[in-house]
N, C-alpha and C positions, 0 to 999 in steps of 0.2 A: 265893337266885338264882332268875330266873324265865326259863326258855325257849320261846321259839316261835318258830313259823314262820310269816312274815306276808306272805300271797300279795298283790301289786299288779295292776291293771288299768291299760294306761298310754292317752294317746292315741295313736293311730296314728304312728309314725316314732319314737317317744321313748323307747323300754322302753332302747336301747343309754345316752342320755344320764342318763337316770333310773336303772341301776342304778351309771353311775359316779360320780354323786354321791351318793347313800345308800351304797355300802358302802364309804367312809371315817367313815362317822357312826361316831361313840361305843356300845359295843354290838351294833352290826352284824357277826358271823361271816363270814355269807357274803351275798355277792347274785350270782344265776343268771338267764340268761334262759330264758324256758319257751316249752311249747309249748301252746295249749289255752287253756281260757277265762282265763287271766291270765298276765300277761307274765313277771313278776318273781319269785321266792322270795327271800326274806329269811331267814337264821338271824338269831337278836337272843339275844343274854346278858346279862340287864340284873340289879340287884340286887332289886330291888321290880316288885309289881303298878303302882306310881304312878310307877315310871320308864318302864315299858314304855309307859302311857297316855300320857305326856310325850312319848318317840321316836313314837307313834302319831299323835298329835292335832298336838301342834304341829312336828314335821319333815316326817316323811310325806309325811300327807295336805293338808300346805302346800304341799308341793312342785309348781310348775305342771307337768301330765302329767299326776298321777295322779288317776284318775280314779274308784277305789274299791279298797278293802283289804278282805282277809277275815285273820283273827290265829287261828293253833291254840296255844294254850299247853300243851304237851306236860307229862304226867305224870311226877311224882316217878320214876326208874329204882329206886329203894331201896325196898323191902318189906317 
């Protein structure tokens, strides 16, 4: 399983439409609106590095709005 949190920059008026369409995606935990240099947070729970790329690349950053992503992929909690 791979977890992050994938912050969005949207256009101006859209962070509201933009996170009701992405957090019904496949994957998507949560979506929040923010305050600060990016509109959006993303939780994503995906199975692979090459899913996460997939909801990254071709959902995302397809989606007309968004305007740039930053991805934290959070560390193993088990030690």
């Amino acid at each position: 399983m791979v977890s992050a949190y994938v912050l969005v920059k949207t256009d101006p008026g859209t962070d509201e439409a933009i996170r009701k369409k992405i957090e019904n995606v496949e994957g998507v935990v949560s979506a929040e609106l923010a305050y600060g240099s990016y509109d959006v947070i993303l939780k994503v729970d995906v199975k692979s590095a090459e899913e996460l790329d997939s909801f990254i690349f071709e959902k995302l950053r397809k989606t007309p709005g968004v305007k740039d992503t930053l991805t934290v992929i959070t560390a193993s909690t088990k030690r």
